[in-house]
C-alpha positions in Angstrom: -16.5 55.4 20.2 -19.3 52.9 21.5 -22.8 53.1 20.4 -25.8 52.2 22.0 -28.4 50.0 20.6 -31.4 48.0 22.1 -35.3 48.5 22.6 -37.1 51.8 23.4 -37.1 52.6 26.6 -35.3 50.0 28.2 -32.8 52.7 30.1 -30.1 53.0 27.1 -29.8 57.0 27.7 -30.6 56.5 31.5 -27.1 54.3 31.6 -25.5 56.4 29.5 -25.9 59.5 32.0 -24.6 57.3 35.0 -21.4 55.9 32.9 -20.9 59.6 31.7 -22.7 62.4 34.0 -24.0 64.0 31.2 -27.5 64.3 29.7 -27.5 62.4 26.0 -31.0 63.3 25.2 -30.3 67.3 24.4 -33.8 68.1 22.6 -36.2 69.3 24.9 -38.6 67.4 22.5 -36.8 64.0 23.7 -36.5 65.2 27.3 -40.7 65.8 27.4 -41.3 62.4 25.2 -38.7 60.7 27.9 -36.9 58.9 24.5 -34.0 59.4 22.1 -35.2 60.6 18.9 -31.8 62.5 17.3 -28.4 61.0 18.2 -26.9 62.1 21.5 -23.4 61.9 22.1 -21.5 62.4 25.5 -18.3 61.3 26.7 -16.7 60.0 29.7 -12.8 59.0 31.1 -12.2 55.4 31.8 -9.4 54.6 33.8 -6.3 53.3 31.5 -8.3 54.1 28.2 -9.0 58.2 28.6 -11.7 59.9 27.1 -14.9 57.7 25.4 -17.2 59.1 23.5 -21.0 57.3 23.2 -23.5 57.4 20.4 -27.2 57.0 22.2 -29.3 55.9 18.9 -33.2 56.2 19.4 -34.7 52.7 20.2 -38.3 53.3 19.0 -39.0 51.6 15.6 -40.3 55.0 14.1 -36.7 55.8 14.2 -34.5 53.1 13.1 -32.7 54.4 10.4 -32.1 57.2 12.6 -30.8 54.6 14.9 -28.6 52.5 11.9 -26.9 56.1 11.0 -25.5 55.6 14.1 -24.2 52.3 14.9 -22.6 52.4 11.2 -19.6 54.2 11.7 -18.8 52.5 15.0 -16.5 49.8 15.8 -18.2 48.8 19.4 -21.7 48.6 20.6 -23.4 48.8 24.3 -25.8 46.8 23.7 -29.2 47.0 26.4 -31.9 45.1 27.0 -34.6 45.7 30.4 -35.2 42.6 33.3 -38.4 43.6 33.6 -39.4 43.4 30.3 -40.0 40.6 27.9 -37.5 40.4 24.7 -38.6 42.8 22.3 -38.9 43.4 18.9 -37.0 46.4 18.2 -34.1 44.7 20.4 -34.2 41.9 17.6 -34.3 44.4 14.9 -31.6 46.1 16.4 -29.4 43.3 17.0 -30.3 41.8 13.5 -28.7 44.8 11.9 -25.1 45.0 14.0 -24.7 41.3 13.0 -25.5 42.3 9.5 -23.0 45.1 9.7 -20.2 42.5 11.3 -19.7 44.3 14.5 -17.8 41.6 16.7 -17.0 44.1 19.5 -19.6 44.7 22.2 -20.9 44.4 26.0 -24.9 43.6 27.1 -26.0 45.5 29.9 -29.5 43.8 31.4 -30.8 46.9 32.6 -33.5 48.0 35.7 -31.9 45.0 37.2 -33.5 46.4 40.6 -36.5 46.3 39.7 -36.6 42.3 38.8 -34.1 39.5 38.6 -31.9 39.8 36.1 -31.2 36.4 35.4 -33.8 35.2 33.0 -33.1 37.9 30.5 -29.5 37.4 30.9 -29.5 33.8 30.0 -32.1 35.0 27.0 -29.7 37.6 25.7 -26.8 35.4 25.9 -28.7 32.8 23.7 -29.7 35.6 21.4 -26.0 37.5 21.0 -24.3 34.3 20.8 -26.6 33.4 17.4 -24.7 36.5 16.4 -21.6 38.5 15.3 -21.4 39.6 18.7 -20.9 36.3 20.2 -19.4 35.5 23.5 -19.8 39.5 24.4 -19.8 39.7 28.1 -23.5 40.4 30.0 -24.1 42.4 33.1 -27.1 43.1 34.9 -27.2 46.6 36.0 -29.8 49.6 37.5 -28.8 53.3 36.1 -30.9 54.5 38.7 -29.5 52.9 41.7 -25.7 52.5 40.3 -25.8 48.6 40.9 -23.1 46.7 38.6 -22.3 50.2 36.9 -18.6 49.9 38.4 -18.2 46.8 36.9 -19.8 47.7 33.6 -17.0 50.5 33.2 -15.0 47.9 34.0 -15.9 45.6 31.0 -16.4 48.7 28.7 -12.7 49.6 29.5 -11.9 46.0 28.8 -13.8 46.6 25.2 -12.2 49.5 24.5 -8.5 48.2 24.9 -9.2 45.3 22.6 -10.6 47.1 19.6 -8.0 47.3 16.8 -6.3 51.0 16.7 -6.7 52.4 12.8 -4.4 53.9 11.4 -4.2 57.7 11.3 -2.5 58.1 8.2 -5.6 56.5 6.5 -7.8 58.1 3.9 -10.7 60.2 5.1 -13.9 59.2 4.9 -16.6 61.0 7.0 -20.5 60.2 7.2 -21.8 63.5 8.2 -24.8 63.1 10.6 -25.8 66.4 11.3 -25.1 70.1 10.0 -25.7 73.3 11.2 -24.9 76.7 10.9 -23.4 79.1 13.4 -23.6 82.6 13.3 -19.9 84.5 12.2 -18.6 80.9 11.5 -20.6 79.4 8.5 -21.4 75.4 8.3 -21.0 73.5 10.7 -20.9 69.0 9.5 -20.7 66.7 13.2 -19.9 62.7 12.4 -17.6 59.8 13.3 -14.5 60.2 11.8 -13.2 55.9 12.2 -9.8 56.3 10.9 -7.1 59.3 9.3 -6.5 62.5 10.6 -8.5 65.6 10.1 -6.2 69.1 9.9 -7.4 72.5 10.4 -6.4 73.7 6.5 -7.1 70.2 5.2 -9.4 70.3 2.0 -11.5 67.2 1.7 -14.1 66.2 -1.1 -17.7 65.8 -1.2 -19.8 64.0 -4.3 -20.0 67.7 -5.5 -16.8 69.5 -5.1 -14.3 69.9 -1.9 -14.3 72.0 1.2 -11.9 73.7 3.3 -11.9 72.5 7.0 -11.7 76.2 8.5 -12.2 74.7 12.5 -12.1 71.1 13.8 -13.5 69.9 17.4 -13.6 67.0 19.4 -15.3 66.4 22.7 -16.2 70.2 22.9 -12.7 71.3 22.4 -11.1 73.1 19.5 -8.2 71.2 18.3 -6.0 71.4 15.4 -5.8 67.9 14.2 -8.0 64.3 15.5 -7.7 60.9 14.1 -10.2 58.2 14.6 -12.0 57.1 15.6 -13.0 60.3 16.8 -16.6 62.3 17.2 -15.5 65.7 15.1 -17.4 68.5 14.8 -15.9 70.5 11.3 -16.8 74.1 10.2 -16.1 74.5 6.6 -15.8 76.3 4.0 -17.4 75.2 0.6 -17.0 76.3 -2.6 -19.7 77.8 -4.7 -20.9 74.7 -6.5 -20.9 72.6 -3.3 -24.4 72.0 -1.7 -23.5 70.7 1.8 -26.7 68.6 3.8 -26.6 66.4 7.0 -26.0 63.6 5.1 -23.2 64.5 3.1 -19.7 62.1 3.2 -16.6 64.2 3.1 -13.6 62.6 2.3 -9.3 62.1 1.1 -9.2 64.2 -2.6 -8.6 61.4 -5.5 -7.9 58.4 -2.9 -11.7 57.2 -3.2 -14.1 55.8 -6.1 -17.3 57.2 -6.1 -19.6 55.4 -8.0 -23.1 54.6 -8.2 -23.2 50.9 -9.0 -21.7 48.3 -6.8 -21.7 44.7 -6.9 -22.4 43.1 -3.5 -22.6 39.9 -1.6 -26.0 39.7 0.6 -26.5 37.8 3.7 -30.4 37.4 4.4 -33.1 35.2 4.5 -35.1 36.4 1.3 -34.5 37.7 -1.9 -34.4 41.3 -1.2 -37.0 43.5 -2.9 -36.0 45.7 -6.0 -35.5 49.2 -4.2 -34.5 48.8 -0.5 -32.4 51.4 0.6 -28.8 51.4 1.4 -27.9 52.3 5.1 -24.0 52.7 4.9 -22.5 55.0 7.5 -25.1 57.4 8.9 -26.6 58.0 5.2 -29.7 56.0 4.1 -29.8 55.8 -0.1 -32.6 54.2 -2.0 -31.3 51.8 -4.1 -32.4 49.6 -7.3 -31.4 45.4 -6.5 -30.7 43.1 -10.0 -29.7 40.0 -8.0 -27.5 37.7 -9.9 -28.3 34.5 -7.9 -29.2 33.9 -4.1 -26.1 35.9 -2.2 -25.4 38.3 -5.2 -26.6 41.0 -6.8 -26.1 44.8 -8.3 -27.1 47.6 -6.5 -27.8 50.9 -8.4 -27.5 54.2 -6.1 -29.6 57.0 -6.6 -26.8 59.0 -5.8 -23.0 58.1 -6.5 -21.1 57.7 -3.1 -17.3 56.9 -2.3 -17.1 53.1 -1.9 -14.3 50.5 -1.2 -13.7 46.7 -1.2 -14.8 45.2 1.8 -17.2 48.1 2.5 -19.9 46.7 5.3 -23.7 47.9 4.8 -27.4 46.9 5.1 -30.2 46.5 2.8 -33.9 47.6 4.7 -37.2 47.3 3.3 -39.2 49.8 4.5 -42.0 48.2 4.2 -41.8 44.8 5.9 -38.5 46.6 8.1 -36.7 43.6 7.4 -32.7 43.8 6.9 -30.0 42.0 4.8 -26.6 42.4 5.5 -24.1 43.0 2.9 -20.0 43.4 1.7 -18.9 45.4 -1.1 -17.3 42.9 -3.4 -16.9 45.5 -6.6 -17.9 49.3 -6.6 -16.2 49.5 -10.4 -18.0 46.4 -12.0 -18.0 45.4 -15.7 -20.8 46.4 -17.9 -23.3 43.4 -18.3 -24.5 43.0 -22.3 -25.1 39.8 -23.1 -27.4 37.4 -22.4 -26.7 35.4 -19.3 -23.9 37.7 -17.9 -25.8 38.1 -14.7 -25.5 34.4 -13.9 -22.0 34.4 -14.9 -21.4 37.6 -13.1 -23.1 36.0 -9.9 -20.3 32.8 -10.4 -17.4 34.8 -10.8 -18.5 37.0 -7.3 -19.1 33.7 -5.9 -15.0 33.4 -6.1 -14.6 36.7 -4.4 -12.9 36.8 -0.7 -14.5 40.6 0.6 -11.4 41.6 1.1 -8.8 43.8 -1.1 -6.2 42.1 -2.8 -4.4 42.5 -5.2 -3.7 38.9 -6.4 -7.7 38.8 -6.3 -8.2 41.7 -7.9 -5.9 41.4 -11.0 -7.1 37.9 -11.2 -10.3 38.9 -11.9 -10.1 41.9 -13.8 -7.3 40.6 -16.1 -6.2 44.6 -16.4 -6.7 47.8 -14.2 -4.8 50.7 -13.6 -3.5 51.5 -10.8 -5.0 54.5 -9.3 -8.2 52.8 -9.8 -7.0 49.8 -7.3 -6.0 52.3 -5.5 -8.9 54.1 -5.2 -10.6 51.0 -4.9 -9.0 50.1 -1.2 -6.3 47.4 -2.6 -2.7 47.9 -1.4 -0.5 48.4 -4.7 3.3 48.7 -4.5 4.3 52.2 -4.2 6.8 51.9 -7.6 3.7 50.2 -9.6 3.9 51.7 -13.0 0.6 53.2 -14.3 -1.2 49.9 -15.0 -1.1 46.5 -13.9 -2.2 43.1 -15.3 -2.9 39.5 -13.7 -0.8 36.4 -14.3 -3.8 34.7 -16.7 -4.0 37.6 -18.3 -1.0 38.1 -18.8 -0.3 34.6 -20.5 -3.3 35.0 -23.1 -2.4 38.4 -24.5 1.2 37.3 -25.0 -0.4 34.3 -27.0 -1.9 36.2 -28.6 0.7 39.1 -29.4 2.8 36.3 -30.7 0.5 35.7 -33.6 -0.4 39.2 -34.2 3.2 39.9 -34.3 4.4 37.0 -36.1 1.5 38.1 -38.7 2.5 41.5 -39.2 6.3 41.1 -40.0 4.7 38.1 -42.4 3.5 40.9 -44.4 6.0 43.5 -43.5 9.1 41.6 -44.6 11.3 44.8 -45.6 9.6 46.9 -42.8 9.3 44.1 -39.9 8.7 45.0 -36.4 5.1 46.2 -34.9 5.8 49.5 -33.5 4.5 49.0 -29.9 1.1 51.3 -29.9 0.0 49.1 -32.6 0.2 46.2 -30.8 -1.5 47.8 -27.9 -4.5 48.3 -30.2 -4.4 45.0 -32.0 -4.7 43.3 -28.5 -7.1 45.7 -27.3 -4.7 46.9 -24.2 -5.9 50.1 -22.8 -2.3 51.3 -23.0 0.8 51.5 -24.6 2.5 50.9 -21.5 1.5 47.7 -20.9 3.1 46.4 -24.1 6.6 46.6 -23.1 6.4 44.2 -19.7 4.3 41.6 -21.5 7.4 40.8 -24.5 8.7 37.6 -24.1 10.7 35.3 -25.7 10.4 34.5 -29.1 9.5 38.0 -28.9 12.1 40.8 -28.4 11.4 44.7 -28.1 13.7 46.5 -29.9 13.8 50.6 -31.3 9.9 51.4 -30.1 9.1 48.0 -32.1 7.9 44.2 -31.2 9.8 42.2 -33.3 8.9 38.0 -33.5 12.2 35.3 -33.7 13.9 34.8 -37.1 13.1 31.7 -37.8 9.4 32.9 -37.4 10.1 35.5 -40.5 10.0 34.7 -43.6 12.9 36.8 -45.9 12.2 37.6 -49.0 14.3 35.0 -51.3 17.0 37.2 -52.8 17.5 37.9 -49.4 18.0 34.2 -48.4 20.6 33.9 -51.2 22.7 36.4 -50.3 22.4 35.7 -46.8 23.7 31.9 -48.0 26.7 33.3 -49.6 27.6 35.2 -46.8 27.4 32.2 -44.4 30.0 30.5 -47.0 32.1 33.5 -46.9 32.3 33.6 -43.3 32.6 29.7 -42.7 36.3 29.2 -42.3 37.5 33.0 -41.5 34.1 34.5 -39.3 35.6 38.2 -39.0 36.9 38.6 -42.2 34.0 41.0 -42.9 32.5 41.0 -47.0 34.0 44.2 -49.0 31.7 46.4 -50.3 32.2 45.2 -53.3 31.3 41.9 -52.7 28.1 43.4 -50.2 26.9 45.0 -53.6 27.8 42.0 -55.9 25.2 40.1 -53.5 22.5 43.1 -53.3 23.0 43.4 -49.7 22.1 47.5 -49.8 21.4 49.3 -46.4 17.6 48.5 -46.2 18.3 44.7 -47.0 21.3 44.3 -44.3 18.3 46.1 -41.8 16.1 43.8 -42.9 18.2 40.5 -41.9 19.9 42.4 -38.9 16.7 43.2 -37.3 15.7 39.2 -38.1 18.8 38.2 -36.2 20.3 36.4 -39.3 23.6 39.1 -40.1 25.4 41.3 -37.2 25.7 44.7 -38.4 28.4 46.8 -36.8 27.6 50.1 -39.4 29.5 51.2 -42.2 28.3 48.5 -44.3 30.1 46.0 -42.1 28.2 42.5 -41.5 29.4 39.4 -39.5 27.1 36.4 -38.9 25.2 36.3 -35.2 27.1 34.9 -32.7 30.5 36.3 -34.1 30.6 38.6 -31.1 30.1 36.1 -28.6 33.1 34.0 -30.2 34.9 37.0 -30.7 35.0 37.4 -26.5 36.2 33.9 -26.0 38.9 34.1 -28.6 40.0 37.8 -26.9 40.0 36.3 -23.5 42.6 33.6 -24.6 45.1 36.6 -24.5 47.0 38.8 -21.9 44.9 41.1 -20.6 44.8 43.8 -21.2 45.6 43.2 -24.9 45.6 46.3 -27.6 43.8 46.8 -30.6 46.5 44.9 -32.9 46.8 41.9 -30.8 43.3 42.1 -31.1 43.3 42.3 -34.8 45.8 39.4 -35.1 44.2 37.1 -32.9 40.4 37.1 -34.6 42.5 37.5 -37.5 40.7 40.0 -40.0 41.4 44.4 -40.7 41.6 47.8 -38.7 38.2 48.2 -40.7 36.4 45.0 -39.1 37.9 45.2 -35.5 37.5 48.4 -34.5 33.6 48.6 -35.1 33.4 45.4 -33.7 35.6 46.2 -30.2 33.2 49.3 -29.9 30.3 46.6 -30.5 32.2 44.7 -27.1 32.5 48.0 -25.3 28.8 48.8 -26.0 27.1 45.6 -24.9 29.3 45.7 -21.5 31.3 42.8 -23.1 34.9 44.6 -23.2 36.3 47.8 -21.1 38.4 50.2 -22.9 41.0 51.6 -20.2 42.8 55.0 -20.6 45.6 53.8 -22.6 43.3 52.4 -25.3 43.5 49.0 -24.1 41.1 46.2 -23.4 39.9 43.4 -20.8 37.1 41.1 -21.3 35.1 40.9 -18.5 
């Protein structure tokens, strides 16, 4: 797709119809007035690229947004200007707002070059595009009516086309409508320019209101069954009830966008823009209410929520003084503003902001987000992501600070300690439980649905302590000579106690009121790796030198923690 774009009446629809053949200006209004005042589109075949289509936008300045709703969507401009005519405003308007929009891609055509030399207003255009996005874009003088330099303007247009960068079909949807209309025994009609995905006859694509069914799609005049951008399409759908379709409505991929109606933007002009411009983004023009945060930043407020991404391109117009500010999406989800002097800080922390999607960038500033939002939000997240994701800053202060709230809780809960994991989640204000799991780190440890913090963090109560002591003397010269029960009831070390210190790392509990010290399994693999292996059960009891009772709970303990393998015959190897 190439769009047109220069002064009125300098010959843009005149070259179109000798590139093409075909008549751009289809109104009989526009034929009688002799200027563009809807869109045209027509297509041609260049040799080595195939089929082109071309957007002819109206040049006068009583129909510029017209003219904007139809450079936005479209990666490459033909840009015209007249040799007999001086440079004009409207080609300075015109070329003001494809800068501002970013399009790099484009050839100048110095029309009605037979009706005076070309040459002055090909060195001024070269010194005007070169001020510009479009810099270095080749220029050609050319007559539409007498066919001089057309050959060579297909030439460099076919040149154009081969350089611009392919998108991808299998991207999301996103389609400024431009026109509708309805047909007789078909329904709606929506025409625009589709600039990447794929479009399916069956397909059902949402609108700001609801979603449609794409009954018919066409492209160059042709019913087809599937196009990808960029791509003119012509769609007749099928809406549901509570769906008001309108020429400027955006269709687009179900649950892949965010549709919002406040955005945070960078601003490339001149002046501080006034506070309700409108928005031209695509082919839609939306009025808009501007709180700048400092010279290149500001919120926008849409009168109407649309589907935006990061790294979105767009312009800002007065319509009053018809001046134009480029801009760059740099947040469609921002953060509330409350307090006094957010906007400044706001404005800094944009000021850090690249334009582009990343998700380094994008964690980094918002500390947390889930995933479908980034997602939705144009940033490339790992397809086995979890549900939500958090930065590396953030990251490191909430597991500061779960370290205290944890260490805190089992302070108080020294019978009972552990913080089951939704609690911490709402003591650190996390939006999920989920996150809680992937931010435990050492001396933390997760452990049965509960955050736990490192013994010698947690304070046992003391009659606690003293058994514990006794047990430690016990277990001193012979470590897997387990206490009896007896002596576990002499020293009070009842079921809920033994939890108590097992969850605080200071007994090992193998179950039936069995207790070692920690650690004892660990020696207990290098004393049963001293043997032939495999080794049985009794040389296993001789060697750590303790009962049936104690070793085999503790050689199921091995087999558990992967330690041990039990083979067939009921003997063991440690790994």
């Amino acid at each position: 797709m190439i769009a047109t774009a220069g002064h009125v009446d300098h010959g843009k629809s005149t070259l179109v119809k000798a590139l093409t053949g075909a008549e751009p200006d289809r109104l009989a209004e526009e034929r009688r007035r002799g200027l563009s005042i809807e869109l045209g589109y027509v297509w041609t075949s260049l040799p080595g690229v195939g089929e082109v289509a071309f957007v002819d936008v109206p040049g006068h300045e009583k129909f510029l947004r017209t003219m904007l709703s139809g450079i936005g969507p479209v990666p490459a401009v033909l840009f015209v200007v007249a040799a007999d005519d001086p440079w004009m405003p409207q080609a300075a308007e015109h070329l003001a707002a494809l800068d501002a929009l970013g399009v790099a891609h484009g050839v100048v055509a110095v029309t009605r070059a037979d009706l005076a030399d070309p040459a002055p207003m090909m060195a001024r255009a070269r010194a005007e595009v070169d001020r510009t996005s479009l810099r270095g874009a080749p220029v050609l003088a050319v007559s539409g009516a007498t066919g001089l330099g057309i050959d060579e303007l297909r030439q460099a247009l076919e040149d154009l086309v081969t350089g611009l960068p392919a998108p991808p079909p299998d991207a999301d949807v996103r389609l400024w409508a431009d026109r509708m209309f309805h047909i007789r025994g078909s329904g709606t009609v929506l025409t625009g320019t589709l600039s990447a995905g794929t479009i399916t006859v069956g397909d059902r694509l949402a609108t700001t209101g609801g979603t449609v069914r794409v009954r018919g799609v066409q492209a160059l005049d042709q019913d087809r069954q599937s196009v990808s951008g960029v791509a003119r399409v012509a769609l007749n759908l099928a809406a549901d009830d509570r769906v008001e379709l309108a020429r400027d409505s955006v269709l687009f991929t179900p649950d892949r966008w965010h549709v919002t109606d406040t955005v945070d933007v960078r601003l490339v002009g001149d002046e501080e823009p006034p506070e309700k411009p409108a928005l031209h983004i695509g082919a839609l023009a939306v009025p808009v209410r501007v709180r700048s945060f400092d010279a290149t930043h500001a919120r926008l407020t849409l009168e109407r929520p649309l589907p935006l991404r990061i790294g979105d391109r767009a312009l800002l117009r007065d319509p009053g003084s018809r001046q134009v500010w480029g801009l760059t999406v740099l947040d469609p989800s921002p953060p509330r503003l409350r307090r006094r002097g957010a906007g400044t800080r706001r404005g800094l922390e944009l000021a850090k902001a690249s334009g582009e999607a990343t998700l380094a960038e994008e964690l980094d500033r918002r500390g947390i987000a889930s995933t479908d939002l980034l997602r939705r939000l144009g940033v490339p997240v790992p397809p086995d992501a979890g549900p939500w994701l958090i930065g590396e800053r953030a990251a490191a202060l909430v597991q500061e600070r779960m370290a205290s709230v944890v260490r805190t809780y089992d302070e108080q809960h020294p019978l009972a300690p552990g913080m089951p994991v939704p609690a911490v989640a709402r003591a650190l204000g996390l939006p999920s439980p989920d996150l809680v799991p992937a931010l435990v780190s050492s001396p933390l440890r997760l452990e049965g649905g509960k955050v736990l913090s490192a013994p010698a963090r947690v304070g046992l109560p003391d009659d606690i302590e003293r058994a514990l002591a006794a047990v430690e003397v016990d277990l001193a010269e012979a470590p897997f000579v387990a206490p009896t029960a007896d002596r576990m009831r002499e020293l009070g070390l009842h079921r809920k106690a033994i939890a108590v210190a097992s969850r605080a790392d200071r007994l090992l509990d193998l179950g039936e009121g069995i207790v070692l010290l920690p650690g004892a399994d660990a020696l207990a693999v290098g004393w049963l790796g001293e043997l032939s292996q495999p080794f049985t059960t009794s040389q296993a009891r001789v060697r750590l030198g303790t009962s049936r009772r104690v070793v085999l709970p503790l050689l199921a303990h091995l087999d558990r923690r992967g330690l041990t393998v039990r083979h067939e015959d009921d003997r063991r190897s440690v790994r």
